[in-house]
C-alpha positions in Angstrom: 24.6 -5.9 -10.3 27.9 -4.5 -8.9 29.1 -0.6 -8.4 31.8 -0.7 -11.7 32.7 3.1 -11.1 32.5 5.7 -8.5 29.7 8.1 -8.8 29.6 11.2 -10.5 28.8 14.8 -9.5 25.2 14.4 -10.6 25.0 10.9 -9.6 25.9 11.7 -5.8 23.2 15.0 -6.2 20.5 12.4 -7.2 21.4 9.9 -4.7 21.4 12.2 -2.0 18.2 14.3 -2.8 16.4 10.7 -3.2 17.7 9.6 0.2 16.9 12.7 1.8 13.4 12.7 0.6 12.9 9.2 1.5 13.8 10.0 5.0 11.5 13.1 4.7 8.4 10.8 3.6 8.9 8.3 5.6 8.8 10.9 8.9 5.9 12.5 7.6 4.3 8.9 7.4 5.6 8.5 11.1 3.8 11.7 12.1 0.9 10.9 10.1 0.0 7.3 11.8 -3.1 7.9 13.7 -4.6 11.2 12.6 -7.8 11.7 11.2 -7.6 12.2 7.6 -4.2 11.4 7.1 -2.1 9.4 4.3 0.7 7.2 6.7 0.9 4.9 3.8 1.3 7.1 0.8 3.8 9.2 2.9 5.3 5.1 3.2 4.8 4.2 -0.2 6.6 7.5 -1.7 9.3 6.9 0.7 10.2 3.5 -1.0 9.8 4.4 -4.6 12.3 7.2 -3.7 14.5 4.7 -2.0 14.0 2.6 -4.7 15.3 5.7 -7.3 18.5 6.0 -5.3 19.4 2.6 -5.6 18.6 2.7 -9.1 21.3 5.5 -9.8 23.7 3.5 -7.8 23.6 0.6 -9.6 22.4 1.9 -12.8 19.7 -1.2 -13.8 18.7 1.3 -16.5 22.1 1.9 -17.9 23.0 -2.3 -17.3 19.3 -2.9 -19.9 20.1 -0.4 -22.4 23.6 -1.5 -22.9 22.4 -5.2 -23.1 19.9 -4.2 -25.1 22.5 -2.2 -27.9 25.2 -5.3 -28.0 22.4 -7.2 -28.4 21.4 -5.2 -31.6 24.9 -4.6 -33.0 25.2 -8.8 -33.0 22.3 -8.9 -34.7 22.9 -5.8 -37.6 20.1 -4.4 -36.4 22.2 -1.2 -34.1 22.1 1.1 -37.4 17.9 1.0 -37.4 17.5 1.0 -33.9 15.9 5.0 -34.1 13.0 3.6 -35.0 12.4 0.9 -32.2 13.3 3.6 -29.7 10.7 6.0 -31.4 8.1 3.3 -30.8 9.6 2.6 -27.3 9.1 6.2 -26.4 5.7 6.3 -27.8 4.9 3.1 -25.4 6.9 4.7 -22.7 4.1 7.9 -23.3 1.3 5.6 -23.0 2.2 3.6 -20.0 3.2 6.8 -18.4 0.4 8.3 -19.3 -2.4 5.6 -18.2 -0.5 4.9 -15.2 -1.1 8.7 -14.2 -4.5 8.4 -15.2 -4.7 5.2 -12.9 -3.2 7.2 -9.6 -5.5 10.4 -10.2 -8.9 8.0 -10.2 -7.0 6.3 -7.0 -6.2 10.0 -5.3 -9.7 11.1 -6.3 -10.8 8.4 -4.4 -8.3 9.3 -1.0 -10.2 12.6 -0.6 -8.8 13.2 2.6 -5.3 13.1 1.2 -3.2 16.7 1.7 -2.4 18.6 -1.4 1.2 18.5 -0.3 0.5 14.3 -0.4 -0.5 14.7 -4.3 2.3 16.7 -5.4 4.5 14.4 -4.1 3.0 11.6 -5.9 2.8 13.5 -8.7 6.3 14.3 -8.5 7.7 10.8 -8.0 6.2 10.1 -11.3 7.5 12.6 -13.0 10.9 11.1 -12.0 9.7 7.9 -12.9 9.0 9.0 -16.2 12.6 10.5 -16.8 14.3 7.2 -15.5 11.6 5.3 -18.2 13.2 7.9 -20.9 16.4 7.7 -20.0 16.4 4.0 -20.8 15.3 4.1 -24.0 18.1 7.1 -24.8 17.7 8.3 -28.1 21.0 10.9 -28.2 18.9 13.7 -28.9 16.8 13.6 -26.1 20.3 12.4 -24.2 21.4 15.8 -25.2 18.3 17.8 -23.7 18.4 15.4 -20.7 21.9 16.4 -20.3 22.4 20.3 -21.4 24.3 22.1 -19.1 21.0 23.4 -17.7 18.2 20.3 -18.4 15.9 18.8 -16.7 18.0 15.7 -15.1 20.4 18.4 -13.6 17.8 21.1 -12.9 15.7 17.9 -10.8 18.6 16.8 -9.4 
């Protein structure tokens, strides 16, 4: 995939604040090698997936699917009805979220020598996971909350 425009405001705000708190994860996973009790590889593993999050709004894969996904559906009729497929995506995109949260608080729970500070940033790295998940499946009206002058994509960001 190739960089078709420059980045926006927001975009440069989310790319930055991803980087930043890569770098910030991945020193506190640094720090953390060799204590007792502590989580090197969470700090590691959050630092990717936020790496990952910034190179995702650089080259917008999310955007790339959804637009393949719409020509795709106005060759075949189908663009008109599509509400409905992205209700039942969103539903799906609730139940993977959800059970995939379930899944990480059985594997904290079992890490009890993780820091709180450790759990809310895993918590909070799939929380923006979940907003990139929604964002692909864009229905306009949650578009339009996403994107209110004051919503959650520019309030995160």
């Amino acid at each position: 995939m190739v960089i078709e425009q420059t980045l926006n405001t927001t975009q440069l705000t989310g790319v930055t604040v991803f980087l930043a708190t890569a770098a910030a994860c991945g020193l506190l996973g640094l720090r953390a090698q060799g204590r007792h009790g502590s989580s090197p590889h969470l700090w590691r593993l959050v630092a990717l997936v936020h790496l990952v999050f910034a190179a995702e709004v650089v080259f917008g894969a999310r955007h790339a699917v959804h637009d393949m996904v719409n020509a795709v559906l106005r060759d075949d009729g189908l663009y008109p009805v599509r509400a409905g497929m992205q209700a039942g995506l969103l539903v799906l995109c609730g139940l993977c979220i959800t059970l995939g949260l379930m899944a990480t608080q059985r594997w904290l729970r079992a890490l009890p020598q993780l820091t709180p500070y450790a759990r809310r940033a895993v918590f909070a790295t799939w929380v923006v996971g979940a907003l990139f998940m929604v964002e692909a499946v864009s229905l306009h009206g949650i578009d339009q909350m996403l994107y209110a002058s004051v919503g959650p994509v520019r309030t995160i960001a």
